[in-house]
N, C-alpha and C positions, 0 to 999 in steps of 0.2 A: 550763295553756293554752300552748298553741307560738307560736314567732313566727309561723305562719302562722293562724294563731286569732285572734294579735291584729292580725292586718294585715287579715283581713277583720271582725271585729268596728268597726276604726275604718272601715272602707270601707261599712261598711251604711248611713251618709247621704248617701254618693251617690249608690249605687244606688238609693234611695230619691226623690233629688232627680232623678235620670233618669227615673222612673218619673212621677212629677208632672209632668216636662216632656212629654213624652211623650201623656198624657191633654189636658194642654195644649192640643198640639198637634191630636190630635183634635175638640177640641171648638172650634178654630176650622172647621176641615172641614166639621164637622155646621153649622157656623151658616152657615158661605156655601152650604153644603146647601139650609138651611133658608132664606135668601133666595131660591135659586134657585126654589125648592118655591114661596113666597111667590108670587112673579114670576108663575107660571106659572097659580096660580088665580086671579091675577088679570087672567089673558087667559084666563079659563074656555071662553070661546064657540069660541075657535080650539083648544081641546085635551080634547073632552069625556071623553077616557081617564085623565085622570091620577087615581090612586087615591086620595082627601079622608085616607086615613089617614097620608098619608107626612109630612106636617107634623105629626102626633101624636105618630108613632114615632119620627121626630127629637128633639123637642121631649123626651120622653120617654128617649134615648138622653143627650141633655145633661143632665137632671139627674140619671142613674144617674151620671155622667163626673165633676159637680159633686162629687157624693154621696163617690165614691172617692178624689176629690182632697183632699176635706175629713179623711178617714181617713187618708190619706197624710201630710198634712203633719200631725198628733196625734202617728204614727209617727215622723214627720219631727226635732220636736221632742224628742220623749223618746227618739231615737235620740241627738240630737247633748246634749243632756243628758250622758247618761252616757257617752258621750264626751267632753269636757268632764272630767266629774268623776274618768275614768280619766286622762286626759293631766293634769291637775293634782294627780292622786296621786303624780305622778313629781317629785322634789326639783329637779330639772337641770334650769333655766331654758333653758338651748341643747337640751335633749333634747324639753322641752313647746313649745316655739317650733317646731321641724321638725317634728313631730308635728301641732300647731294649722296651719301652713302646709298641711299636704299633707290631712290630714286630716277637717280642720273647713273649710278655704279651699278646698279641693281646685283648690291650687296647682300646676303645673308644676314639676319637679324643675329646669328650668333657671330659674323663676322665683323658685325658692326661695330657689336658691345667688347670686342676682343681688340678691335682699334682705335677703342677708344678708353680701355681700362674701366666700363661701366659693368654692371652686375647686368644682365638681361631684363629683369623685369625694370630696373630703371630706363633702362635703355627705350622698354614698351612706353612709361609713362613718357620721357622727353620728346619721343614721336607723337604720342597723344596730347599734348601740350601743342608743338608744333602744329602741329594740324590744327589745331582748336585756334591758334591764334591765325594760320595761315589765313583760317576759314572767316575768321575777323577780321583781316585786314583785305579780303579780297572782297568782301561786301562795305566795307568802310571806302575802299579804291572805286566803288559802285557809284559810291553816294555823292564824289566829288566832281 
């Protein structure tokens, strides 16, 4: 595995966590949607056009959304699991600390080096370290 394998292997929980935010977001949409929708058959008399299925197909669109989100965070979980159980395979407590910050926190690199009293560009090289070794011990974990 390359250090660029394992930089997005530990990055699949946020993208993950974006991806939930995201449907999130959707489905607050569909619900002021579906107020709106609400609203409007209940001034039936002033709007004989509007089509009786659109609160169905809303209504219907939020719990495919629900459905997905629920899949996601299963995903979500047994993604940052074994993440977790890769950055604690690594011995270097300063190496799984920047790792678990950027990683699992999906902390800012200036937030990182700020909680940790490091200058930034050290901060760059102890993540490059980590990873160089992560990327060695998960190919060393291969061979056994």
């Amino acid at each position: 595995m390359s250090i660029k394998e394992v930089k997005e292997f530990l990055n699949q929980s946020y993208k993950i966590e974006k991806r939930i935010d995201s449907k999130l977001e959707q489905i607050k949409t569909l619900k002021v949607l579906a107020e709106k929708v609400n609203s409007v058959f209940s001034d039936m008399p002033k709007n004989p056009v509007m089509n009786p299925h659109v609160m169905e197909e809303t209504i219907s669109k939020l719990v495919d959304l629900e459905a997905e989100i629920s899949d996601d965070l299963k995903d979500l979980v047994k993604t940052k699991e074994e993440a977790i159980h890769f950055i604690k395979s690594i011995e270097n407590k300063e190496f799984q600390m920047i790792l678990e910050l950027r990683y699992l926190c999906h902390k800012s690199w200036e937030n990182i080096s700020d909680n940790l009293g490091y200058d930034l560009r050290y901060t760059f090289k102890i993540h490059g370290k980590a990873l160089k070794f992560a990327d060695f011990s998960k190919e060393d974990t291969k061979r056994h």
